[in-house]
N, C-alpha and C positions, 0 to 999 in steps of 0.2 A: 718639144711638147707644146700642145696649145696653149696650156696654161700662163705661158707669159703677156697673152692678149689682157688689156685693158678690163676692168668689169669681170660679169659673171660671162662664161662660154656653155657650148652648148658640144657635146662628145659621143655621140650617137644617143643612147638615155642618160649621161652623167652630166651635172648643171657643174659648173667650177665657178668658187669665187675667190679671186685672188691670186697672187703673181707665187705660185711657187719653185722656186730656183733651180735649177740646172746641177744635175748628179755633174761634180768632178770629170774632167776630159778623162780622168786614167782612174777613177774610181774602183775600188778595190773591195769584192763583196767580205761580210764579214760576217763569216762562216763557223767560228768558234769565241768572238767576243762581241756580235751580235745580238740585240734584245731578238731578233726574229719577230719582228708586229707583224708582217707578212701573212707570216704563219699561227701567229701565239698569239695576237689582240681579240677577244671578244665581244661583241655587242653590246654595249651598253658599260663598258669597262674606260677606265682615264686610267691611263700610263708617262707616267713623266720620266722621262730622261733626263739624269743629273749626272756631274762628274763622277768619276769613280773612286776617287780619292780627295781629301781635299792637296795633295801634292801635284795632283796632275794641273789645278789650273787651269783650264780650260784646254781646246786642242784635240780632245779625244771625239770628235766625227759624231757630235750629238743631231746635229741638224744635218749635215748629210745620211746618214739613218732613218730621219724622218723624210728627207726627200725622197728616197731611195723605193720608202715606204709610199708617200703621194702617187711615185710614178709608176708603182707597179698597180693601183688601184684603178688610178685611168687606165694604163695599158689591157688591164684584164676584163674594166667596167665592174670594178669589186663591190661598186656602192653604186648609187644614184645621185648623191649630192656628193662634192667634196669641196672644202673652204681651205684657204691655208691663209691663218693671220699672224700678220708680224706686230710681235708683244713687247714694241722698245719701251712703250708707254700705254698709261690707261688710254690717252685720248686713239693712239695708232688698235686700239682692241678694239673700244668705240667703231672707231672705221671701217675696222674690217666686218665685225660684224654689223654694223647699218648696212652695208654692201651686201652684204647674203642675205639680210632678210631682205632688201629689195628683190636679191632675185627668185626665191622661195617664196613670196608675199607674204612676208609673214605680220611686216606689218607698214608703215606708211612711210615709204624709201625718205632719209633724211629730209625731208621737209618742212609741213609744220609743225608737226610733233617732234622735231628734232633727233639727233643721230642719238642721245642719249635711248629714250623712248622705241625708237628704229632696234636698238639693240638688246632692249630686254624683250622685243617681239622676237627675236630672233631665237634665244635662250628661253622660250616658253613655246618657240616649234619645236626647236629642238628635242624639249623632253615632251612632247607628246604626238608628233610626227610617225607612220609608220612607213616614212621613206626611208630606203639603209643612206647611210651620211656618215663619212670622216670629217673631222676636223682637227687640223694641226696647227698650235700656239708655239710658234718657236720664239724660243730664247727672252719667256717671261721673266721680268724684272724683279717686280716685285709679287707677292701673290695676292695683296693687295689690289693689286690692278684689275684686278678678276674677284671684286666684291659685289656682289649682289647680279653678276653675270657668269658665275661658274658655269661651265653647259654640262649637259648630261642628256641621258636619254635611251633607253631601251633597243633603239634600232639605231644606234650610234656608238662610233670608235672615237674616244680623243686621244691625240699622242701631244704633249708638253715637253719642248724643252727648255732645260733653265740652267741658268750657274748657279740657282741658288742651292746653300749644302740642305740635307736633308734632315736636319732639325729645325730647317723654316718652313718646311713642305709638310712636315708633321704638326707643325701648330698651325697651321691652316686649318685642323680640323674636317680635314676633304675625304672621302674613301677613293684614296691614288695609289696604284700601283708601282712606286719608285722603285727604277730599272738603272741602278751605277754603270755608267759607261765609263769603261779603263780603254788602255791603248792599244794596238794591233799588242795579238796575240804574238810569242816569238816566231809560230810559222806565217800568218798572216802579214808580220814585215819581213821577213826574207821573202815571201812570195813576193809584195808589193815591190820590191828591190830588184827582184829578179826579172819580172817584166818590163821595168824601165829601165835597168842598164843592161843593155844589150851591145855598145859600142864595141867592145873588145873582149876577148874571152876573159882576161884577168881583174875587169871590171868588178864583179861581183864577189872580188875575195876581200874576208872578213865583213860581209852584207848583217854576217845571222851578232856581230858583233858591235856593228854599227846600228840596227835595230835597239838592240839594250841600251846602247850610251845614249841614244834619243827617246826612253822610256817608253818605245812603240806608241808615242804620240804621233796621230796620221798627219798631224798639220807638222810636226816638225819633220818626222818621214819625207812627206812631199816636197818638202822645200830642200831636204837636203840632195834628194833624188835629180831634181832641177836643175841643181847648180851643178852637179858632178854630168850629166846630163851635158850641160851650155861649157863646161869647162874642162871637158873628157878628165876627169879624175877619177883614179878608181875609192874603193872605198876607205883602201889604209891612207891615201892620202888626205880623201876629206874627215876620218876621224883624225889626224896630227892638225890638220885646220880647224876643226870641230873643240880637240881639247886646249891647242893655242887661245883660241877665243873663248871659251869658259873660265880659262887661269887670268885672262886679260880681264875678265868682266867678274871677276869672284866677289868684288864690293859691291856689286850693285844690286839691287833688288826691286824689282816693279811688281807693283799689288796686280796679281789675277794672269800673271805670264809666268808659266816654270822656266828653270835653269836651259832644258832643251832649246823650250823656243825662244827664246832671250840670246843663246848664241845661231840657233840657223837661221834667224831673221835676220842678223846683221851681215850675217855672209851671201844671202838672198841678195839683201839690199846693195852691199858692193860689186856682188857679180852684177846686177842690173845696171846698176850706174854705170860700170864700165862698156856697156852695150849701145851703140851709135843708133840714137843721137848720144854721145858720151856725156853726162853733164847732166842730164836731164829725169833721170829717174828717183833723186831725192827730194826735187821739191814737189815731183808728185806724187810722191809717196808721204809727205808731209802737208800735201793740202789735202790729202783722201783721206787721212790720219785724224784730220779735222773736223770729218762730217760723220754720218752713220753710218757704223758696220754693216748694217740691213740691205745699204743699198744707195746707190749715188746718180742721181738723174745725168746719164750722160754728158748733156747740153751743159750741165753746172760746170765741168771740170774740163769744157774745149770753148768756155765764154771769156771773154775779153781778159776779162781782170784774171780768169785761171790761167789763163794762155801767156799772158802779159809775168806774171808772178814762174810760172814753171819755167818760162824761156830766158829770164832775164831780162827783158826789156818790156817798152810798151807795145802793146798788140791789140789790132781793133779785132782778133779773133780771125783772121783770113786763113787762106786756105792750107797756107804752107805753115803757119807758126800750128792750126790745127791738125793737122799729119805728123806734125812732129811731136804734140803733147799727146797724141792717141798710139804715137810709136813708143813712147816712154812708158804709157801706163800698159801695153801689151808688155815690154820687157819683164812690168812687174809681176804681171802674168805670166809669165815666162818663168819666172822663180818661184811662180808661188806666194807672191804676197799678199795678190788679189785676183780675184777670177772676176771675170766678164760676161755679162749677158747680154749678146748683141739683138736680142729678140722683143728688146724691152726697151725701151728711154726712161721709163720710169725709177728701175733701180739698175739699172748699167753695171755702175763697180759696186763690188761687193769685198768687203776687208776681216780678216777674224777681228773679233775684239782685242784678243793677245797680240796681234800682231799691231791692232792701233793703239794697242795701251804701249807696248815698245817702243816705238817710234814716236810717242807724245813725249815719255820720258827722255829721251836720247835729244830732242831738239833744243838747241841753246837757246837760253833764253831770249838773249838779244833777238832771235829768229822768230820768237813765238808771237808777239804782237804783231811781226807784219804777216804770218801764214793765217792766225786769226780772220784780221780783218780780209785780208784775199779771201778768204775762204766766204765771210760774210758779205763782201761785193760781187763775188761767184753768183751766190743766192737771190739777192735780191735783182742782179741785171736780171736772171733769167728764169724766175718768179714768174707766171703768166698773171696779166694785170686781170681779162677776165677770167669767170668761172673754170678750171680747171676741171681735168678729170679728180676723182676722190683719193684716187691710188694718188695721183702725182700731187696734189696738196700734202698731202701726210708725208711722204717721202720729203717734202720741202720742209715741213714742218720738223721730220725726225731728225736731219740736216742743223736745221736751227737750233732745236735746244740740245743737239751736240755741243755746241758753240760755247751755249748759255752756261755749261758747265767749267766754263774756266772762271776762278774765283778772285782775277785779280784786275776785275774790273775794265776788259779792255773794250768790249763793247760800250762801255759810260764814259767813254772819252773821247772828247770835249763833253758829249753830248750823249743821248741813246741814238744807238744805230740804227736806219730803218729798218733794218733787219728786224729787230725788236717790236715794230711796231708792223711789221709785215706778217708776222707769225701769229700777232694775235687779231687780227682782221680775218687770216684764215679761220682760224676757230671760231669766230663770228659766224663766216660765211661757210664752213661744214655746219652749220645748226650746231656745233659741241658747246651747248649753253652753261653747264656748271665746268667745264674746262675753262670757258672764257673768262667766266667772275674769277677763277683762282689765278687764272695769269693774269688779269686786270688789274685784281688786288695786290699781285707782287709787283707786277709794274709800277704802280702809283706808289707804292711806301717806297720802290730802288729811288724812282726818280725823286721822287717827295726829299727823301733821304741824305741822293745824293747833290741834288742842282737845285733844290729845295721848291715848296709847295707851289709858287707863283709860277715857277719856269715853264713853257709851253710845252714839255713833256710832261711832266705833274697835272697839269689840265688834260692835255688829252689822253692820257690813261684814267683820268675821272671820267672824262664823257666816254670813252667807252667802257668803262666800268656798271657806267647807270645804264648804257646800252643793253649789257649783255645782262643785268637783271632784268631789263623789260623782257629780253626775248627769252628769258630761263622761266617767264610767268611771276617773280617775283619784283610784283609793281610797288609793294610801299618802300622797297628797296631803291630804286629805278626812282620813284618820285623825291626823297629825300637826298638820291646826290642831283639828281636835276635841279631842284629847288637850290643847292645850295650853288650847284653851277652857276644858274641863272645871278643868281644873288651879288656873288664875286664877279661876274663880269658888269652888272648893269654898276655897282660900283666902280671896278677898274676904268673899264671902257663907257662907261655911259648906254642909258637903253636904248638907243638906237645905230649901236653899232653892228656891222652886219654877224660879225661872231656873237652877240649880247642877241641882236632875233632868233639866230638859229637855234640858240640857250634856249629862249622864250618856246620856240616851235616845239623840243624835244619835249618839255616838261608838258605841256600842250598836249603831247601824241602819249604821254604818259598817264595825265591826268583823263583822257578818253578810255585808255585800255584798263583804268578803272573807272570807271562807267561815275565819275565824278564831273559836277556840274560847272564847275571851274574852266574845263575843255573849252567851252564853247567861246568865252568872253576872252580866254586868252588869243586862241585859236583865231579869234576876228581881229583881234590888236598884232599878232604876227602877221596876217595877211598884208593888213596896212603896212604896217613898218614896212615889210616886207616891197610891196609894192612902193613903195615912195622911194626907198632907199636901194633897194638891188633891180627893179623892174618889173614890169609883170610877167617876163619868159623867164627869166631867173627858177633856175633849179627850183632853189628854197622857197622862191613867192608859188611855182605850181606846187610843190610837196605841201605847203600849208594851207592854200585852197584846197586840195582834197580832203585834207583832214577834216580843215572846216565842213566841206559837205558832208563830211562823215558824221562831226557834231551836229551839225544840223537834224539829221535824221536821226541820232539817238536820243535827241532832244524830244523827239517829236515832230519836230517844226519840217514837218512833209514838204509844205512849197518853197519855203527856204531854201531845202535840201536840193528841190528841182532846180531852183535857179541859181543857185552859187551850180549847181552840176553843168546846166547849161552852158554857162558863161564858159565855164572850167573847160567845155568839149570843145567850144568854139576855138578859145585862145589857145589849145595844146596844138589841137591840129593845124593855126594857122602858124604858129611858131617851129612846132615839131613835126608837122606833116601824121597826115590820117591814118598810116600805119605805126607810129612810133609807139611804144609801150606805155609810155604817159600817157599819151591820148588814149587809144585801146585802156588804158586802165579808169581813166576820165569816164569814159562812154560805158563802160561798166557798172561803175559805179552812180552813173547816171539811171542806167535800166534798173537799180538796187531799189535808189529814189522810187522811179516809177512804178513799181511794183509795189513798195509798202504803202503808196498811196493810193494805190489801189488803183493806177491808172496800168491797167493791163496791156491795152494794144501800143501804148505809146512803150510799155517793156519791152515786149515781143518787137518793135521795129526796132531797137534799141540792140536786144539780144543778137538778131539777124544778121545786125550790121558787126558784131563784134565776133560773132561766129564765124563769118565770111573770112574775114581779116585774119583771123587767127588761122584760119584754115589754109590760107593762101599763104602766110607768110612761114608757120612753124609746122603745118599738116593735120590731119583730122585725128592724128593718135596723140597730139601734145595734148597734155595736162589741162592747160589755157583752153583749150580748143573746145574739150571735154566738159570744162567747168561754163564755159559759154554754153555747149547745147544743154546739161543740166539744167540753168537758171533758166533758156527757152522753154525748156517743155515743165516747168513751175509755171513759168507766166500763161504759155499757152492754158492751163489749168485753170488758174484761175481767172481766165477768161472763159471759161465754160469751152472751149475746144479740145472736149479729153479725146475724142479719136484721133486729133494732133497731137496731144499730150503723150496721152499714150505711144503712140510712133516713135515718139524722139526719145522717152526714156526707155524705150526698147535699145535704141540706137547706142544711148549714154550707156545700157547695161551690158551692150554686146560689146563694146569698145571700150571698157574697163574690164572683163573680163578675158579679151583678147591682150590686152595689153598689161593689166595687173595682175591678172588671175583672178580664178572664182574666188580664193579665201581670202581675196585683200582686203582690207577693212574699209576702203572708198566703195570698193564692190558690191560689198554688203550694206553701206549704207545707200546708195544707190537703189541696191534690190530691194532694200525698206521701201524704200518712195516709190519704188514703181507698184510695190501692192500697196502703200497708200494711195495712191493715183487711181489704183483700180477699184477700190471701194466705193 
């Protein structure tokens, strides 16, 4: 299915957004214990899918049902839209829907209005859209998560699934159709039985008996089919193995796994291990144990440290230790512990959660702290440093605060792990702004807590703390841990240390984005320092000259603004060269100057040169490219050249509506200005 492509696809008329999973190699239709969405979902109707017992514990083929569902929609073109979002977390909802409403346009793809904003445009097409549109929320957590983003909609199917029981789904207060899913039917697991042992005619005896003792759960079903399968057993023998290992394991009990799957996962996990490479299928199956059920980026679990951790030794990931850790985790596929989607990098292995909550239980402890942190050097080697696709940040993200859920501290030892500090840059960098304050803030009281307030993780989960309030809009927040930032370092370190300027600069870029008069005076004493002490090519001395131009012109101070811009255009390009994004951003904000000063043609040659560059460098449909000939054909205006004017914002409205659509909100404000322009 197309559907594993990256982003939204495109399916003769069906728009898809999002990775949805791969029906079971030997998937089995379910013909009398079946919801039938297929058939029975109507328009405008939300159907969740819960356990069917609270004994069954998960296992009972909720998400395969809903996949089963996805694929027959595309296959038949049932809808026009279809989204499939993975529901580990609020922020993984977040994602997924900023991602459909980018491709829907519904409203301004994770940008400046952030993926928060991105997502209740999304949830406001939804209910008033007359496209047909599925969407499937698998394996929501909490219902919580889906506060003040519940979707709905008249020309729309939701299918939910969830482990939560259905006294939480009823205090949601939601009009949901909860649909209990129980286990294969007793003909539906003698069927399932009977097409996969096929080895020897006396295979299948006692099949319709061995279905009961596994409570016609399909995940314990499959996994025992596998092993009798890989081990030519028929089925009286794997029930005498089946009840040995239940009488072995009768003390034990693991939250969210039944008695079934608790013994056919162990015998999964022995047949695998004994399959060559011999040795190697449990500590893969205990680093994949580690991360998210939803889905494990390939690359994570064949990088150095996983490669290094599964094989026993060190490994810089080459080509043989990597064949061998990709032959181990197919074994485990082989029995069923995890399925593989080789269509995708983004979510590769995929694990039930009963099966990872067994295997968390079962690992000795002495083992646990170092599959941890493997698992957390996994991550961060191969973390991409820049921007990511949005699927694969989340999947990295969902990875990490898997992690973050062990409570006994091992990630804060010695220190916080970059891991830690890698997870919440992303959420920075997905726009997820009220995500980012809430991980900020737990960051700074763990650290604060544990390595106490002064340690250089206590700091830098401050500063990104005041960060993610400026970018949330929430500036007197943003100014008051700046301020206090500043404060402890020009004490500590003295004010002219280069950490005590950068302090100086943020509070600086903070006191501008409240349009306080402070910016400017600070703003020129950062430059200085800045320049005396780091350079004038230094990152932080250009990021502060800009600003300053920026204060200069909300000041007023128009020629100021031109010549701090000036200077600023001159020294980026001679340091960074004339294409670099600094410059380009310099020379921009140079034309901004020139324009509110009303020096017109000095914009328009300003503009020109910044339209070019971007055109050459990222093409005529980039965002940049776009927001350059916008600001042209402004200046062109108000230089009195409206039949230039006009042209260009023909251009700008034809090139946002080819590339965002008619109803996207840049669209629309675009087609404002072009009938203002025409007036």
């Amino acid at each position: 299915m197309v559907a594993q492509q990256a982003g939204a696809t495109q399916h003769a008329q069906i728009l898809l957004s999002g990775l949805v999973p791969p029906l079971a190699e030997h998937y089995h239709p379910r013909q009398e214990t079946g919801p039938g969405l297929t058939a029975g979902l109507r328009s405008g109707q939300v159907i969740v899918l819960t356990d069917g017992t609270p004994a069954a514990q998960g296992g009972t083929g909720k998400t395969q049902l809903a996949v089963e569902f996805a694929h027959a929609l595309w296959n038949t073109r049932g809808v026009e839209v279809l989204i499939w979002v993975t529901a580990a977390s609020r922020e993984a909802i977040l994602t997924g829907f900023a991602q459909a409403s980018a491709m829907v346009g519904s409203a301004d793809p994770a940008g400046a209005a952030g993926a928060e904003a991105a997502a209740a445009g999304f949830v406001g097409w939804l209910a008033h859209t007359d496209k047909q549109w599925a969407l499937i929320i698998d394996d929501l957590a909490r219902t919580s998560d889906l506060d003040g983003l519940w979707p709905s909609g008249p020309a729309g199917q939701v299918v939910i699934t969830t482990r939560l029981p259905g006294a939480v789904l009823a205090a949601a207060d939601r009009d949901l159709a909860v649909m209990p899913v129980g286990g294969f039917s007793r003909r539906e697991a003698l069927g399932y039985l009977n097409v996969r042992l096929t080895d020897f005619p006396d295979q299948r005896i006692e099949a319709l008996d061995l279905g009961e003792d596994l409570e016609g759960l399909p995940l314990a079903v499959t996994q025992a089919a596998e092993v009798m399968v890989i081990r030519e057993l028929d089925c009286r023998q794997y029930r005498a193995q089946l009840a040995g290992r239940r009488a072995s394991m009768s003390d034990r009990f693991v939250d969210g796994v039944s008695s079934a799957v608790l013994a056919t996962w162990s015998l999964a996990a022995e047949c695998a291990h004994d399959l060559p490479p011999a040795g190697l299928a449990w500590p893969a199956l205990a680093l994949a144990a580690m991360l998210d059920p939803h889905g494990i980026p390939g690359a994570v679990l064949t990088s150095p440290t996983a490669c290094g951790y599964i094989t026993g030794h060190p490994s810089t990931a080459n080509g043989v230790d990597q064949n061998l850790v990709r032959r181990a985790i197919g074994n485990l596929a082989r029995v069923g512990l995890v399925t593989i989607d080789p269509g995708t990098p983004v979510r590769t292995v995929r694990m039930h959660p009963a099966v990872q909550a067994a295997v968390r239980a079962f690992i000795p402890a002495v083992e646990l702290e170092q599959v941890v942190l493997a698992a957390a050097d996994a991550l961060v080697e191969t973390w991409p440093d820049d921007d990511g696709s949005a699927q694969l940040d989340q999947a990295m993200r969902d990875c990490s605060f898997a992690l973050r859920g062990f409570q006994d501290g091992i990630l804060w030892k010695p220190e916080a792990h970059p891991l830690l500090f890698r997870a919440g840059l992303s959420l920075d960098g997905s726009r997820l702004a009220e995500s980012a304050i809430g991980y900020w803030q737990s960051m700074l009281s763990s650290s604060a807590r544990l390595l106490g307030p002064a340690h250089s993780n206590a700091v830098m989960a401050r500063d990104r703390l005041a960060i993610a309030y400026e970018s949330a809009g929430r500036i007197a927040d943003a100014i008051a841990v700046f301020a206090s930032a500043l404060a402890d370092r020009e004490r500590n370190l003295g004010p002219e240390h280069p950490d005590t300027i950068a302090a100086r600069g943020r509070l600086a870029h903070a006191y501008a984005s409240a349009g306080r008069s402070e910016a400017l005076a600070m703003y020129e004493r950062t430059v200085a320092d800045s320049d005396r002490q780091l350079g004038p090519g230094h990152p932080g001395t250009l990021s502060a000259r800009a600003g300053l131009t920026g204060a200069y012109q909300a000041a007023g101070r128009s020629m100021d603004a031109i010549r701090s811009g000036q200077l600023l255009v001159t020294d980026a390009e001679r340091l960074l060269g004339a294409s670099h994004a600094t410059a380009l951003a310099a020379r921009a904000s140079l034309a901004d100057a020139y324009q509110t000063a009303g020096q017109a043609q000095q914009a328009i040659e300003q503009y020109q040169h910044v339209l070019s560059a971007q055109e050459a460098i990222r093409g005529s449909d980039h965002p940049e490219a776009i927001t350059a000939r916008a600001g042209l054909a402004a200046a062109l205006r108000q230089a009195g050249r409206f039949k230039d004017a006009s042209t260009q914002f023909e251009r700008v409205l034809a090139d946002c509506e080819r590339c965002l659509g008619a109803d996207h909100p840049l669209t629309r404000t675009v087609r404002d200005n072009f009938k203002a322009a025409a007036t």
